[in-house]
C-alpha positions as MATLAB code, in Angstrom:
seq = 'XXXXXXXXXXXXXXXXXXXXXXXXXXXXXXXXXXXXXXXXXXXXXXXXXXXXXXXXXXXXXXXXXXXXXXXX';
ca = [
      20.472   -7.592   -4.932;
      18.920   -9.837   -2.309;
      16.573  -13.160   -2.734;
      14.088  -14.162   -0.312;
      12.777  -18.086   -0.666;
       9.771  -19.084    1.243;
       6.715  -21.430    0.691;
       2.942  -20.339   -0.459;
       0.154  -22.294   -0.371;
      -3.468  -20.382   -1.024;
      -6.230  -21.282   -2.213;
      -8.071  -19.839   -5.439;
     -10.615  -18.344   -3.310;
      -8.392  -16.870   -0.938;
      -6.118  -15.123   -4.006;
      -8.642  -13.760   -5.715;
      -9.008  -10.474   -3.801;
      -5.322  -10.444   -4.784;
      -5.761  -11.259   -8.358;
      -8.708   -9.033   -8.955;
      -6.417   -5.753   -7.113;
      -9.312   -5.502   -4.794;
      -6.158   -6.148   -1.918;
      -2.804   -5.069   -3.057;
      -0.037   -7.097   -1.254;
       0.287  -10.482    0.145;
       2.370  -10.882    3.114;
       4.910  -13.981    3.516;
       7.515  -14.460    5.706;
      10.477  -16.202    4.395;
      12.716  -19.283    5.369;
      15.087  -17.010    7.656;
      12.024  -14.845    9.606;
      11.912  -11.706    7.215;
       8.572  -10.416    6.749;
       8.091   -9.364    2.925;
       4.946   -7.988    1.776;
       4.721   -8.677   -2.507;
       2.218   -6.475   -4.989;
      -0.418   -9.251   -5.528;
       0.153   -9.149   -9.175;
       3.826  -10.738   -9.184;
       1.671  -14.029   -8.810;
      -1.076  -13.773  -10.908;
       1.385  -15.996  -13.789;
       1.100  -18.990  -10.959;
      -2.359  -18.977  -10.519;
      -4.230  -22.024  -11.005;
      -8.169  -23.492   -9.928;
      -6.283  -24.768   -6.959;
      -4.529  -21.435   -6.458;
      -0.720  -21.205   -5.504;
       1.493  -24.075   -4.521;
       5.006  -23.813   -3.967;
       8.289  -22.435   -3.208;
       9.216  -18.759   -4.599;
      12.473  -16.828   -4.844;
      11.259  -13.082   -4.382;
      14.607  -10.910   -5.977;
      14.925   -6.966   -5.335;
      17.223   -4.942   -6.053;
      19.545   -2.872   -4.085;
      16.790   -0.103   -3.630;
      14.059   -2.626   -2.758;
      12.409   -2.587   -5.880;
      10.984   -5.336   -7.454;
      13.440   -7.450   -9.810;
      11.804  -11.017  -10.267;
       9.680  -13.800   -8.170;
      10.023  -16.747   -9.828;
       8.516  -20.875   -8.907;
      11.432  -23.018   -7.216;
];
């Protein structure tokens, strides 16, 4: 497995192309340089009316599929 941390910090507004599927994946880069683009649904359980604050720990698996993303 490997785990990517990095920061997030959008607003509702800007997510909610994301959260409604109208765009599919959001594109962070993480604390070491690695671009990582996520399915925009792995974050709809940290939306908020301010929209999403705060350090994640993206986890694939071996293949690159999706394991977990969880809030730091």
């Amino acid at each position: 497995m490997r785990q990517f941390i990095f920061r997030l910090n959008v607003s509702f507004d800007t997510f909610k192309p994301y959260y409604q599927g109208v765009v599919e994946n959001v594109q962070v880069t993480d604390i070491n340089g690695v671009v990582i683009r996520i399915n925009g649904r792995h974050f709809r359980q940290f939306l908020t009316a301010e929209g999403i604050h705060g350090n994640f720990r993206l986890t694939i698996e071996d293949n690159g599929h999706f394991k977990s993303l969880e809030k730091l």
